[in-house]
TIBA-106866 format. One record per residue: residue number from 1; residue in one letter; z, x, y of N, C-alpha, C in turn. Coordinates in steps of 0.2 Angstrom, whole numbers. Example, Ala and Ser with C-alpha at 12.3 -4.5 7.8 and 13.67 -1.06 7.14 Angstrom:
BEGIN
r num = 1 residuo = A n.c3 = 39 n.c1 = 66 n.c2 = -28 ca.c3 = 39 ca.c1 = 62 ca.c2 = -22 c.c3 = 39 c.c1 = 66 c.c2 = -16
r num = 2 residuo = S n.c3 = 35 n.c1 = 64 n.c2 = -11 ca.c3 = 36 ca.c1 = 68 ca.c2 = -5 c.c3 = 39 c.c1 = 64 c.c2 = 0
***
This chain:
BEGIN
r num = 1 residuo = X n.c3 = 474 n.c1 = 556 n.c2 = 314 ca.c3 = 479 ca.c1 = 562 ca.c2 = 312 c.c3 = 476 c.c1 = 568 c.c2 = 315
r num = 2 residuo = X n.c3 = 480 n.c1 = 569 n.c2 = 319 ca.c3 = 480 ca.c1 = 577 ca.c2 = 323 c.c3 = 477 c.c1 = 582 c.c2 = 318
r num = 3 residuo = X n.c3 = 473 n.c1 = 587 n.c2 = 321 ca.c3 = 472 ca.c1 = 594 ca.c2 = 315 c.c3 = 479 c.c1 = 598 c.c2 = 316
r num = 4 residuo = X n.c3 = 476 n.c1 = 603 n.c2 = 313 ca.c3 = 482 ca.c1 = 606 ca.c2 = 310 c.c3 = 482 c.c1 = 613 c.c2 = 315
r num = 5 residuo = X n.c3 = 477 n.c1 = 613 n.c2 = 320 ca.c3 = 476 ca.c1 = 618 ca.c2 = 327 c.c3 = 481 c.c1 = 613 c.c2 = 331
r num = 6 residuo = X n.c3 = 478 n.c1 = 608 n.c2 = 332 ca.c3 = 482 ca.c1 = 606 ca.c2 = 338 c.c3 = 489 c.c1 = 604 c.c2 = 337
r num = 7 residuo = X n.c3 = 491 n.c1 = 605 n.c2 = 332 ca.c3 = 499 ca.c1 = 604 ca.c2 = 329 c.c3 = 502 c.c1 = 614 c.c2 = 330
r num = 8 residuo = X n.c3 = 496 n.c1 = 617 n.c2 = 330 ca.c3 = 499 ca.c1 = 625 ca.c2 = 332 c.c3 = 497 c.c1 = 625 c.c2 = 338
r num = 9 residuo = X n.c3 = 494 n.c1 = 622 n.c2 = 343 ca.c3 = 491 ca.c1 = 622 ca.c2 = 349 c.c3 = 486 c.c1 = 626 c.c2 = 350
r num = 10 residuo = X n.c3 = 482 n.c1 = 620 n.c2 = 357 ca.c3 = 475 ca.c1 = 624 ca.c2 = 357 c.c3 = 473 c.c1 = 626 c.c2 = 366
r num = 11 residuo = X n.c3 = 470 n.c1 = 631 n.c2 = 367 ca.c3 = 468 ca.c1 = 632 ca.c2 = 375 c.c3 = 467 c.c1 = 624 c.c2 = 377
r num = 12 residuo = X n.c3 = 467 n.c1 = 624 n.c2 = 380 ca.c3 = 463 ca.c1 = 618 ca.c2 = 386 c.c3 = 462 c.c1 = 621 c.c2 = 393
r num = 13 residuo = X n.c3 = 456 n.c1 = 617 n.c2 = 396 ca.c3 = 454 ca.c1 = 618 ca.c2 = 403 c.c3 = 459 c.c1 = 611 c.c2 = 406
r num = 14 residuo = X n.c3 = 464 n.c1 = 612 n.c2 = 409 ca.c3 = 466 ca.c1 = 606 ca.c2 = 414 c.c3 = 464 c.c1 = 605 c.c2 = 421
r num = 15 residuo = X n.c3 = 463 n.c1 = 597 n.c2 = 424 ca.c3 = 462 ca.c1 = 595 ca.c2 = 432 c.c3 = 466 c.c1 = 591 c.c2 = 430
r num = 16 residuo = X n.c3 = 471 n.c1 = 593 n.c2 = 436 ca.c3 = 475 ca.c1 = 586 ca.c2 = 439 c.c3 = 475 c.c1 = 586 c.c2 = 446
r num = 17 residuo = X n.c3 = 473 n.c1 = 580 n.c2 = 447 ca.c3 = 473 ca.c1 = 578 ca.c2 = 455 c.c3 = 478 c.c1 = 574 c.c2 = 456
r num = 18 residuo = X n.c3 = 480 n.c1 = 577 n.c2 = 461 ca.c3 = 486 ca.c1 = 571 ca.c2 = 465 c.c3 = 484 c.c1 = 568 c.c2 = 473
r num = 19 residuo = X n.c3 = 487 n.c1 = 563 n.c2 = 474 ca.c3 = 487 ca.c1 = 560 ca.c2 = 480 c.c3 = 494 c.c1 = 556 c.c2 = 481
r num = 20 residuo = X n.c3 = 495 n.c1 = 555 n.c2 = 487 ca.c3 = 502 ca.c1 = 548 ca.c2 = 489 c.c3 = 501 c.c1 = 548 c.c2 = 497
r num = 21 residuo = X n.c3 = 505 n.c1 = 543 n.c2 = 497 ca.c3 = 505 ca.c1 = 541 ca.c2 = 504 c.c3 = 513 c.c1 = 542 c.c2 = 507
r num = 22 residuo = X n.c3 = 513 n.c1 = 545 n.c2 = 513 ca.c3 = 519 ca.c1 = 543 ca.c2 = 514 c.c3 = 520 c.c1 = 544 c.c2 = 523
r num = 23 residuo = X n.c3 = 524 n.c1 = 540 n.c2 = 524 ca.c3 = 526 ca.c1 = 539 ca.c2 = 532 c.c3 = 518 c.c1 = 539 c.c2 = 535
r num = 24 residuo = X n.c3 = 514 n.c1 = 531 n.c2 = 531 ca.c3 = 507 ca.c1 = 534 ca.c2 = 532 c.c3 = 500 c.c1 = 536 c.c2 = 534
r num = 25 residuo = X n.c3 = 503 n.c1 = 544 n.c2 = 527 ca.c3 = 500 ca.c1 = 549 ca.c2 = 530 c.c3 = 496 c.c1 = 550 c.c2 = 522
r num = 26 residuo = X n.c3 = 491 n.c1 = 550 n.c2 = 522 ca.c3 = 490 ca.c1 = 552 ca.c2 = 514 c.c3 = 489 c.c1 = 561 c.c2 = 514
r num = 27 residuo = X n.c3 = 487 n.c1 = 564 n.c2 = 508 ca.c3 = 490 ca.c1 = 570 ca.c2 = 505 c.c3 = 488 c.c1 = 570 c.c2 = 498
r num = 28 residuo = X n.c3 = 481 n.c1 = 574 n.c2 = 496 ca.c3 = 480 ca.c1 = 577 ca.c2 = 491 c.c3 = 477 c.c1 = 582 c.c2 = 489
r num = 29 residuo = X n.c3 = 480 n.c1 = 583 n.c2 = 485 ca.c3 = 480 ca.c1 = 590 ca.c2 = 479 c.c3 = 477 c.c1 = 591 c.c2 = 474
r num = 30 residuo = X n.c3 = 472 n.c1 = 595 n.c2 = 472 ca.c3 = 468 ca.c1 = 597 ca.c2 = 464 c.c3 = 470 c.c1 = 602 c.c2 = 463
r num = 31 residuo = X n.c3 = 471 n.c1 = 603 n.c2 = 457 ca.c3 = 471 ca.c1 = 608 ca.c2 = 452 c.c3 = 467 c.c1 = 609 c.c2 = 445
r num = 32 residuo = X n.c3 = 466 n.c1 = 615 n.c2 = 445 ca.c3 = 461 ca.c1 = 617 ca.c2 = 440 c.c3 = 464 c.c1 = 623 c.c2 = 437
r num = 33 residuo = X n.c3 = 466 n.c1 = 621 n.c2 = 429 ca.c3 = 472 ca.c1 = 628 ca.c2 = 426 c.c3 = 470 c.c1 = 628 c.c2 = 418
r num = 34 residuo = X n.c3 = 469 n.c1 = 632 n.c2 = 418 ca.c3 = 470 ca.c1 = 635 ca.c2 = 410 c.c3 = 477 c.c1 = 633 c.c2 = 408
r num = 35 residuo = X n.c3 = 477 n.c1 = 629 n.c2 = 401 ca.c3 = 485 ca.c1 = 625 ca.c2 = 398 c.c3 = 484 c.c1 = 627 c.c2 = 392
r num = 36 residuo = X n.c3 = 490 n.c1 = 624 n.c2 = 388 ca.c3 = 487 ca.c1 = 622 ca.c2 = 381 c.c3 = 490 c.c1 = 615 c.c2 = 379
r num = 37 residuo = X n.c3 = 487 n.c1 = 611 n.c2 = 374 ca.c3 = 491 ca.c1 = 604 ca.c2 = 371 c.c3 = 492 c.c1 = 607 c.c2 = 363
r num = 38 residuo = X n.c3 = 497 n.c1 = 603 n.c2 = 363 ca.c3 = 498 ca.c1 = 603 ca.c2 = 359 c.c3 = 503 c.c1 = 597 c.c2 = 355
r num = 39 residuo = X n.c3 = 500 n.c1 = 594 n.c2 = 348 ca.c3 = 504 ca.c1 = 587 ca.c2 = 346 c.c3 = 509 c.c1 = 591 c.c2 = 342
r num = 40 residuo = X n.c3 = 517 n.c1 = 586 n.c2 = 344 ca.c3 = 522 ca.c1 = 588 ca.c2 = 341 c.c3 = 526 c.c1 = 583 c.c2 = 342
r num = 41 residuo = X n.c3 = 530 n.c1 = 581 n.c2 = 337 ca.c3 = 535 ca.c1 = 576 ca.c2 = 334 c.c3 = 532 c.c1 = 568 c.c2 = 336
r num = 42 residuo = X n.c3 = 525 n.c1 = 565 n.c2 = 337 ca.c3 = 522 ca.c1 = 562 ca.c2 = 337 c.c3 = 519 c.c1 = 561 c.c2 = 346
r num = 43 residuo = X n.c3 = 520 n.c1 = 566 n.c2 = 347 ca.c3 = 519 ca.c1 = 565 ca.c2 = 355 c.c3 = 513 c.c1 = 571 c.c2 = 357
r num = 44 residuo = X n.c3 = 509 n.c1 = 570 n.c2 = 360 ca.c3 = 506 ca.c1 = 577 ca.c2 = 364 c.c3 = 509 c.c1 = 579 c.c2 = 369
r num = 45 residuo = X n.c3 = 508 n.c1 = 585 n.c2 = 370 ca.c3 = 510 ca.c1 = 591 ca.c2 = 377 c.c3 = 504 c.c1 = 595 c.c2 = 379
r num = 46 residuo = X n.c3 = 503 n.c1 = 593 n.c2 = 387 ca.c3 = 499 ca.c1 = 597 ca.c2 = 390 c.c3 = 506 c.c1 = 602 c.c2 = 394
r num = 47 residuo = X n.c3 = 502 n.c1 = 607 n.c2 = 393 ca.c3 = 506 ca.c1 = 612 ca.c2 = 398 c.c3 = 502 c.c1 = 616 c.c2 = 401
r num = 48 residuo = X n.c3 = 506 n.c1 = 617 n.c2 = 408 ca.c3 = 500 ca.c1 = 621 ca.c2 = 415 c.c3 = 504 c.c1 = 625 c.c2 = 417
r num = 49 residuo = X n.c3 = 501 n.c1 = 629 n.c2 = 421 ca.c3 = 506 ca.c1 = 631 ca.c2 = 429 c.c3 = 499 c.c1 = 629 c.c2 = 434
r num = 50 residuo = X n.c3 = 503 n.c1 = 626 n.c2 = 438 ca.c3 = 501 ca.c1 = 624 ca.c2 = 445 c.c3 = 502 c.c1 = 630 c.c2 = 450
r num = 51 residuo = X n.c3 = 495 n.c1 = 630 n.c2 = 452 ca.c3 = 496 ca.c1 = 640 ca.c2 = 457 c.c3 = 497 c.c1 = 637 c.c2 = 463
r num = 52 residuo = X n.c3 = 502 n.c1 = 637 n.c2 = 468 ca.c3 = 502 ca.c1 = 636 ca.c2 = 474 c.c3 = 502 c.c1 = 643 c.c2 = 477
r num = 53 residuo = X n.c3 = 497 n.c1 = 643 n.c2 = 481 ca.c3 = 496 ca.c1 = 651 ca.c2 = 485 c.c3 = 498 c.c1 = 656 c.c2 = 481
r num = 54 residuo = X n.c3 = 506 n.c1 = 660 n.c2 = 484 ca.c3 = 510 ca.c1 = 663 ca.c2 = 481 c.c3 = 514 c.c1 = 661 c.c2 = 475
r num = 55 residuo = X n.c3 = 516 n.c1 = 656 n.c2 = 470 ca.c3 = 519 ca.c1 = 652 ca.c2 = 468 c.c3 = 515 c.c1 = 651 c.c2 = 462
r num = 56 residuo = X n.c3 = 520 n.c1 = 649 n.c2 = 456 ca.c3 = 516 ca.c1 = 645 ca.c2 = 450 c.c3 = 522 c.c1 = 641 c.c2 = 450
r num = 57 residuo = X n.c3 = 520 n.c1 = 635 n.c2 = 446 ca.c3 = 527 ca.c1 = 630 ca.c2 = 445 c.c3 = 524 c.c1 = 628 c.c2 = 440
r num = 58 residuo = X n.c3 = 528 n.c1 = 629 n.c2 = 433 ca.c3 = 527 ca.c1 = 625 ca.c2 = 426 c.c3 = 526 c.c1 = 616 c.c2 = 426
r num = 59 residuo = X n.c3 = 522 n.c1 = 617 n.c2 = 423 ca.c3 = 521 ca.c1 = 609 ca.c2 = 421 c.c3 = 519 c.c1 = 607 c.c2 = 414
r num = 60 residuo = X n.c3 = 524 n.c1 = 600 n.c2 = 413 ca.c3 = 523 ca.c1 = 599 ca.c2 = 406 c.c3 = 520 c.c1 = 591 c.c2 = 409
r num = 61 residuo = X n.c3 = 516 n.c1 = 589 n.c2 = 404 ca.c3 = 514 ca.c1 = 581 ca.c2 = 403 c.c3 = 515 c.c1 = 579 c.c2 = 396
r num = 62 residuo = X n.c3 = 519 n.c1 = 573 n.c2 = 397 ca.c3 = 522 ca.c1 = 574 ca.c2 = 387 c.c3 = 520 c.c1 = 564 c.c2 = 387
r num = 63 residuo = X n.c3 = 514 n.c1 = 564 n.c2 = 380 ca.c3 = 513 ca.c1 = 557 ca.c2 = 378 c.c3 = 513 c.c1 = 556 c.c2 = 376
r num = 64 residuo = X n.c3 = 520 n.c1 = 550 n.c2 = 375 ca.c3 = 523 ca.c1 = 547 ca.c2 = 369 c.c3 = 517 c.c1 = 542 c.c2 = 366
r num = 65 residuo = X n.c3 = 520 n.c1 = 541 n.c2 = 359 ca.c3 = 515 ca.c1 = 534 ca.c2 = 356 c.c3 = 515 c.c1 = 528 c.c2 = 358
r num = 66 residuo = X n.c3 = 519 n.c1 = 529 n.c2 = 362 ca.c3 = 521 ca.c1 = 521 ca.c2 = 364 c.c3 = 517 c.c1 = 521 c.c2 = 370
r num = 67 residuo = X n.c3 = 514 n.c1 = 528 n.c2 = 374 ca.c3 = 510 ca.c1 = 525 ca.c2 = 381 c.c3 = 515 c.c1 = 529 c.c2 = 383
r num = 68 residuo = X n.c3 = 521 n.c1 = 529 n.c2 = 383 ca.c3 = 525 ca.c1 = 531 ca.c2 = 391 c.c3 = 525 c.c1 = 537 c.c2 = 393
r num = 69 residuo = X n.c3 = 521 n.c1 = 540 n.c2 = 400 ca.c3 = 519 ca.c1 = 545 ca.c2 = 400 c.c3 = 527 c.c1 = 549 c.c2 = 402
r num = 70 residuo = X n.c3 = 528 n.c1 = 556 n.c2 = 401 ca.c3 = 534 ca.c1 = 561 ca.c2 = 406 c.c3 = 530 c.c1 = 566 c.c2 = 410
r num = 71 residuo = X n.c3 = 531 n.c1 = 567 n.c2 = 418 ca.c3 = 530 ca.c1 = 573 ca.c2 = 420 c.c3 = 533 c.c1 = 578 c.c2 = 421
r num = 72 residuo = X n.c3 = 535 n.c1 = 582 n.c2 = 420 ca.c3 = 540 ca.c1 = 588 ca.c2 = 421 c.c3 = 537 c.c1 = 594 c.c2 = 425
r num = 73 residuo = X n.c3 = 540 n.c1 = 593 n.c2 = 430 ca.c3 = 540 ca.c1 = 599 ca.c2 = 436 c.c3 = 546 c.c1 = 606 c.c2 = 435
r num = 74 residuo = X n.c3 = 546 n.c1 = 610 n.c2 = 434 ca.c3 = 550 ca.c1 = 616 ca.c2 = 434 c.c3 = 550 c.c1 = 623 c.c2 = 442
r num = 75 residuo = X n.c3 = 551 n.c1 = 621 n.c2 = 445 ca.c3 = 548 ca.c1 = 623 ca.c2 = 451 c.c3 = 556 c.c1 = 626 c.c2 = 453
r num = 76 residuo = X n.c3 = 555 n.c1 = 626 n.c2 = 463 ca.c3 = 562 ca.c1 = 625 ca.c2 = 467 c.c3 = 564 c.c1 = 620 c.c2 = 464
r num = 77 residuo = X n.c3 = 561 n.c1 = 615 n.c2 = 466 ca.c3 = 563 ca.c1 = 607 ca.c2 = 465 c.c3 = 560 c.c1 = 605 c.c2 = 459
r num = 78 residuo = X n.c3 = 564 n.c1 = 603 n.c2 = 453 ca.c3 = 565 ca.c1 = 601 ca.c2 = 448 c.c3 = 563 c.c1 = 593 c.c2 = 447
r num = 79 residuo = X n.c3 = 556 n.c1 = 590 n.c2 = 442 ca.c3 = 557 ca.c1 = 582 ca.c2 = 443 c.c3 = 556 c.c1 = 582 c.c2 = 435
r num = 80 residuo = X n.c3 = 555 n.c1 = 575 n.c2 = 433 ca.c3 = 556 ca.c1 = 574 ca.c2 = 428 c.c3 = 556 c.c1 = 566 c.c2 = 428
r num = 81 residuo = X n.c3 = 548 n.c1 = 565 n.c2 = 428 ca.c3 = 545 ca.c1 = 558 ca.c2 = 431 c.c3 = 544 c.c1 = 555 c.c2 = 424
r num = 82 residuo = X n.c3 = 548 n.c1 = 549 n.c2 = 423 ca.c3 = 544 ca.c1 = 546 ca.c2 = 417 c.c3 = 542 c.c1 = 539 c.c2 = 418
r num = 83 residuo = X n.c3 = 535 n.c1 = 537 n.c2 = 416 ca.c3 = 531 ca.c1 = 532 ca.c2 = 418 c.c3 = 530 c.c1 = 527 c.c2 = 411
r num = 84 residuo = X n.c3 = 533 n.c1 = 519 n.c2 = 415 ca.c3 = 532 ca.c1 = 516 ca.c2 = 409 c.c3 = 532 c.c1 = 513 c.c2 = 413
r num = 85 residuo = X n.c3 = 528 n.c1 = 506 n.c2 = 411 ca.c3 = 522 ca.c1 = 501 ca.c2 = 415 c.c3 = 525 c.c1 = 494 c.c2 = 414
r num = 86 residuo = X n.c3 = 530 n.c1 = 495 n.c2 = 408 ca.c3 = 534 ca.c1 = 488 ca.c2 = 409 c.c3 = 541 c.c1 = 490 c.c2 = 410
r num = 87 residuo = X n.c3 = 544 n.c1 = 494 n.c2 = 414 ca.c3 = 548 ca.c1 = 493 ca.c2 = 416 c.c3 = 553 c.c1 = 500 c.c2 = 422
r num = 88 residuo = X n.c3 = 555 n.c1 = 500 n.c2 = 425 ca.c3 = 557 ca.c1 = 503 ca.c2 = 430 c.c3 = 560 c.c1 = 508 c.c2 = 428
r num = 89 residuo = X n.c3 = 558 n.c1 = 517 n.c2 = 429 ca.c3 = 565 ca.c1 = 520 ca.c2 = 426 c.c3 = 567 c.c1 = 525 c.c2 = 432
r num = 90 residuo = X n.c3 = 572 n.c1 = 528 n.c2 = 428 ca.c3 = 578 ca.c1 = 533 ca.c2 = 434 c.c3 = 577 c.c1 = 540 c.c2 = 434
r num = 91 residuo = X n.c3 = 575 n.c1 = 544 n.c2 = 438 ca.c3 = 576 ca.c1 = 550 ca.c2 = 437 c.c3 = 581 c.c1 = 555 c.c2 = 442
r num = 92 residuo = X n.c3 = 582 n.c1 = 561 n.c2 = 442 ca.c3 = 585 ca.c1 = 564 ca.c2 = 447 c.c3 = 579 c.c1 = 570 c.c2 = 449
r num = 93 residuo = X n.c3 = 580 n.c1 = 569 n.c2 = 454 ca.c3 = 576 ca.c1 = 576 ca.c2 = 459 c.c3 = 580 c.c1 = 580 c.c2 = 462
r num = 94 residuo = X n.c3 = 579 n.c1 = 586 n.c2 = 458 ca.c3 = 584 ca.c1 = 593 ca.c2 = 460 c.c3 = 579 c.c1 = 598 c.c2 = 464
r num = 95 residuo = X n.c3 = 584 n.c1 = 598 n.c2 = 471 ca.c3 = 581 ca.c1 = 603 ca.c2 = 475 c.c3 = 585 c.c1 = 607 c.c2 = 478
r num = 96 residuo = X n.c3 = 583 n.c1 = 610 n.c2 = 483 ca.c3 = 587 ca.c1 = 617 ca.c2 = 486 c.c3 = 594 c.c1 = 613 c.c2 = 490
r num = 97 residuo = X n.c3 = 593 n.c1 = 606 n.c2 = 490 ca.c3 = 596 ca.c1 = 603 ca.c2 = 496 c.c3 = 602 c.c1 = 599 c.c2 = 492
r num = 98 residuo = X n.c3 = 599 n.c1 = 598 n.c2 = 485 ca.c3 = 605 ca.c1 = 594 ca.c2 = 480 c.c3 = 601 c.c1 = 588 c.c2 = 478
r num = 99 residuo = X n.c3 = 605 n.c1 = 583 n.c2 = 474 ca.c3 = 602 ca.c1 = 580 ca.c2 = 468 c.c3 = 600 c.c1 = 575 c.c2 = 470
r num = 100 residuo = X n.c3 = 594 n.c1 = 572 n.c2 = 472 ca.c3 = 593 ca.c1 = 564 ca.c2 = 474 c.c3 = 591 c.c1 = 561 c.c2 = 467
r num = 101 residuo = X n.c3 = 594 n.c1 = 554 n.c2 = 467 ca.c3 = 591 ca.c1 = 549 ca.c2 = 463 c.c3 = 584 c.c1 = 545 c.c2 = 466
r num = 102 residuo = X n.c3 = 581 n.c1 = 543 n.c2 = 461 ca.c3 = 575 ca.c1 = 542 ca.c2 = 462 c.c3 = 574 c.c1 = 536 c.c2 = 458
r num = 103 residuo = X n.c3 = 571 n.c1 = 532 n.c2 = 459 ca.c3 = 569 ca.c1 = 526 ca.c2 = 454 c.c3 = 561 c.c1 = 525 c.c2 = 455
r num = 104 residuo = X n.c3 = 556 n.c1 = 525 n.c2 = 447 ca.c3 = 550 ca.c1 = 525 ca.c2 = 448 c.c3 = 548 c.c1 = 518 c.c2 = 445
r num = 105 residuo = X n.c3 = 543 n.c1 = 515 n.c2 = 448 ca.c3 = 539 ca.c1 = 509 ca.c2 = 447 c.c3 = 530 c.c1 = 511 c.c2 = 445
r num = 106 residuo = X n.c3 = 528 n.c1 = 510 n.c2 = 440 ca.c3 = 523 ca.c1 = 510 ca.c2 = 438 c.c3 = 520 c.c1 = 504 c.c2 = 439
r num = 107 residuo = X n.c3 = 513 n.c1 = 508 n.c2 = 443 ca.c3 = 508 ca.c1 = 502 ca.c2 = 442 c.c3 = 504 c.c1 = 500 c.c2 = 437
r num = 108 residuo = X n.c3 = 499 n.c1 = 506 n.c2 = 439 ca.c3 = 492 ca.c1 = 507 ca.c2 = 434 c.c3 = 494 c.c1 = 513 c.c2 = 428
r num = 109 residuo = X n.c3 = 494 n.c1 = 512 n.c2 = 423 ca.c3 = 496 ca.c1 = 519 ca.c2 = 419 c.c3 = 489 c.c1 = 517 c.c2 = 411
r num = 110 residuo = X n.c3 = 488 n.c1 = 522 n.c2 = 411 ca.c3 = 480 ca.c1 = 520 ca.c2 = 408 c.c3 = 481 c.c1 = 528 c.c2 = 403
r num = 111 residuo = X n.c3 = 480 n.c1 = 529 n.c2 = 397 ca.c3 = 478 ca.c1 = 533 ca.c2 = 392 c.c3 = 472 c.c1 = 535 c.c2 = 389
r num = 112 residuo = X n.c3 = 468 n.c1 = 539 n.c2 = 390 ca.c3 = 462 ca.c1 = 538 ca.c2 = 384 c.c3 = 462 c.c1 = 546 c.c2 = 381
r num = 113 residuo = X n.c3 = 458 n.c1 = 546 n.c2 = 376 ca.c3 = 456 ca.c1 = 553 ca.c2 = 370 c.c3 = 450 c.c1 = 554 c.c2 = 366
r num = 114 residuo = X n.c3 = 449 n.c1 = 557 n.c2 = 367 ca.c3 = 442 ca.c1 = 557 ca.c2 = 366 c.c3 = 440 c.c1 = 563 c.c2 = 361
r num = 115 residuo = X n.c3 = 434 n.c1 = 563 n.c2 = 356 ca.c3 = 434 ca.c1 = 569 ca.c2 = 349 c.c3 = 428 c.c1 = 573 c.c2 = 351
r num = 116 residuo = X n.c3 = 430 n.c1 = 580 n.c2 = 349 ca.c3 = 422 ca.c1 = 585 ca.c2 = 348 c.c3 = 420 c.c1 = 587 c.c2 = 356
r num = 117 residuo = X n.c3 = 423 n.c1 = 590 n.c2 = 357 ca.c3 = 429 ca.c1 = 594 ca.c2 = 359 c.c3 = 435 c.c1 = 588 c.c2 = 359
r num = 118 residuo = X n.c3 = 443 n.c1 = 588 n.c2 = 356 ca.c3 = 449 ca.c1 = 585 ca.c2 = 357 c.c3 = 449 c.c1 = 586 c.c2 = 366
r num = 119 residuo = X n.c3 = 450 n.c1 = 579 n.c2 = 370 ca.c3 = 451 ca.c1 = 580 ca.c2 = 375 c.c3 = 455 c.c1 = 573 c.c2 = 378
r num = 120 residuo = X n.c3 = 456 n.c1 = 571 n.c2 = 383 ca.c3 = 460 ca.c1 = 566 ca.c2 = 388 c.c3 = 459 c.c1 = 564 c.c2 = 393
r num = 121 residuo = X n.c3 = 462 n.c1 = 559 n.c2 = 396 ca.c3 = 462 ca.c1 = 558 ca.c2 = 403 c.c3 = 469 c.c1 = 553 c.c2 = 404
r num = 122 residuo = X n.c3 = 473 n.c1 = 554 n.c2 = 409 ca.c3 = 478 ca.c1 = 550 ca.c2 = 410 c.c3 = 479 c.c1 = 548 c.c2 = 419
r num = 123 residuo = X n.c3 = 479 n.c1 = 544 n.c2 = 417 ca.c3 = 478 ca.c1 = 538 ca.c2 = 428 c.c3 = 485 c.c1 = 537 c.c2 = 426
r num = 124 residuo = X n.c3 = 487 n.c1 = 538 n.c2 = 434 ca.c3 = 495 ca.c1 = 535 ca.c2 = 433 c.c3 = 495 c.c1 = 532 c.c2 = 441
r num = 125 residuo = X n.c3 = 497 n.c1 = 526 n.c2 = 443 ca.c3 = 498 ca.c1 = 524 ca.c2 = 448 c.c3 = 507 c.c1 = 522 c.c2 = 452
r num = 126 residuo = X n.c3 = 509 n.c1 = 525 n.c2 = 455 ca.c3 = 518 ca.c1 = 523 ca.c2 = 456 c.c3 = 522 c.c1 = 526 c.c2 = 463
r num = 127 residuo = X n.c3 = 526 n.c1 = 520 n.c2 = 462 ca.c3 = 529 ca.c1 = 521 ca.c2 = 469 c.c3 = 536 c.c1 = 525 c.c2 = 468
r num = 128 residuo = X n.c3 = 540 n.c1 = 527 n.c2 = 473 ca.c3 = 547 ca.c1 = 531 ca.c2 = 470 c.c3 = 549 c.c1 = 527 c.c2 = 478
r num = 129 residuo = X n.c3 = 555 n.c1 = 527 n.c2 = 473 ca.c3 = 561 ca.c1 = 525 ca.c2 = 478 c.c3 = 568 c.c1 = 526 c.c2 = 478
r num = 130 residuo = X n.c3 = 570 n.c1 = 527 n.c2 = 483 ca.c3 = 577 ca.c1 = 531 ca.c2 = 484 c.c3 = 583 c.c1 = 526 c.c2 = 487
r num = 131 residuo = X n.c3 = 586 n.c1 = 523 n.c2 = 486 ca.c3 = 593 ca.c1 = 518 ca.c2 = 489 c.c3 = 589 c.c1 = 514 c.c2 = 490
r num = 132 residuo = X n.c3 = 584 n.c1 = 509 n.c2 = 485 ca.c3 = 580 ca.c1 = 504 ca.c2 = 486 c.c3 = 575 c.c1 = 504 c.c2 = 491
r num = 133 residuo = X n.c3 = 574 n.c1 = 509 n.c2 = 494 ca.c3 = 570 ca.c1 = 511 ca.c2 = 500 c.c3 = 563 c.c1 = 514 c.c2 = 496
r num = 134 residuo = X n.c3 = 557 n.c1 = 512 n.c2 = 498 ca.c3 = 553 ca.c1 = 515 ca.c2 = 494 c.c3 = 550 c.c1 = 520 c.c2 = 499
r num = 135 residuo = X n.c3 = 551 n.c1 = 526 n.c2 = 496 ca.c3 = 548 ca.c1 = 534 ca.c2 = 497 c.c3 = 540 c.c1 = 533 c.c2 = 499
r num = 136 residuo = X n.c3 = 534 n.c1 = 533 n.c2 = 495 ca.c3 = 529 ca.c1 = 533 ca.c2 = 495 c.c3 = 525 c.c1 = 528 c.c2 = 490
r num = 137 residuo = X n.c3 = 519 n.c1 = 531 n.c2 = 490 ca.c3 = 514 ca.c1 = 528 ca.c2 = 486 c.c3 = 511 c.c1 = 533 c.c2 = 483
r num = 138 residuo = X n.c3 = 512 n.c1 = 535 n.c2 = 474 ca.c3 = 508 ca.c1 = 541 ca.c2 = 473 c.c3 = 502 c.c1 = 541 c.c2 = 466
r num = 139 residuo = X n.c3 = 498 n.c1 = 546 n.c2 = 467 ca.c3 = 495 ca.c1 = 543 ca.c2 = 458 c.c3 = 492 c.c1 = 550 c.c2 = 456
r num = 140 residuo = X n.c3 = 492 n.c1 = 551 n.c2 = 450 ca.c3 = 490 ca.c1 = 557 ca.c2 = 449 c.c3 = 485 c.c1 = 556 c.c2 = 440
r num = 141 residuo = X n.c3 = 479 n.c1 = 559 n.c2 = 441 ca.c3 = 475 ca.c1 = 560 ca.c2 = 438 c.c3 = 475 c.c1 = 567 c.c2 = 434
r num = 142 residuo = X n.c3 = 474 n.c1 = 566 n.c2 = 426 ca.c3 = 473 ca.c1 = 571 ca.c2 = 421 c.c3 = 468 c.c1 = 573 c.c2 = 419
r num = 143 residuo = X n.c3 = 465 n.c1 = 577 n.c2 = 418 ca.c3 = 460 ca.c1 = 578 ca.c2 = 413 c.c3 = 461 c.c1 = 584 c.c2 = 408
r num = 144 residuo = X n.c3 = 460 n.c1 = 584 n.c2 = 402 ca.c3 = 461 ca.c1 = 591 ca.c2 = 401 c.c3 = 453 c.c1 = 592 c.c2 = 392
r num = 145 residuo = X n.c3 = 453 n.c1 = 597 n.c2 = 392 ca.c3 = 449 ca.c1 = 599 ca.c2 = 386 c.c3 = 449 c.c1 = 604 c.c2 = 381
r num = 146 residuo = X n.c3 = 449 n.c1 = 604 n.c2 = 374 ca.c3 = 452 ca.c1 = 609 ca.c2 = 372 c.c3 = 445 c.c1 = 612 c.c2 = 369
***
């Protein structure tokens, strides 16, 4: 059972790394951001902004009890990734240029939680594909501490 802090939400220190492959090129990205988590309606939420240069772009990471992780990007371009390991799902990717459909395939999607500090880690492994055509290879790693 969750405290009654992390039901009113708590700081956390978050790192997410990312990496993909694409048009065989790989591309990776770390981030280190002050968030907060916080559990509600039986799900936790990390929440960050990801500082690009000039730029911040809201991010949420939301984990259902069932495992299936959501990513949400709020940016220019708008994503809204949800990972589920048994089976394929739909999203749109809104950008400057209009709305692509996207189809994600999980691979590796791995959860752990850890007490004394409340803290996490989420592995997510997955491919995105667009008109059955597969975009890249990507995976993006969480850690966070409250």
């Amino acid at each position: 059972m969750p405290s009654k802090e992390l039901k009113n939400g708590l700081p956390a220190e978050v790192t997410m790394e990312t990496s993909y492959i694409q048009n065989g090129e790989t591309h990776q990205h770390s981030f280190e951001e002050k968030g907060r988590v916080v559990y509600m309606n039986n799900s936790y939420y990390i929440r960050f902004e990801e500082t690009h240069e000039e730029t911040t772009v809201p991010v949420t990471v939301k984990i259902n009890p069932d495992g299936v992780v959501h990513l949400i990007r709020n940016g220019d371009q708008t994503m809204r990734l949800k990972f589920n390991s048994k089976e394929r799902t739909q999203t749109n990717y809104k950008s400057p240029a209009g709305i692509i459909p996207l189809d994600v395939t999980t691979g590796d999607l791995r959860v752990s939680y850890y007490d004394r500090p409340f803290s996490g880690r989420v592995w997510v492994d997955y491919e995105l594909h667009a008109n059955e055509q597969k975009l890249g290879e990507y995976q993006f790693r969480l850690r966070f501490t409250t």
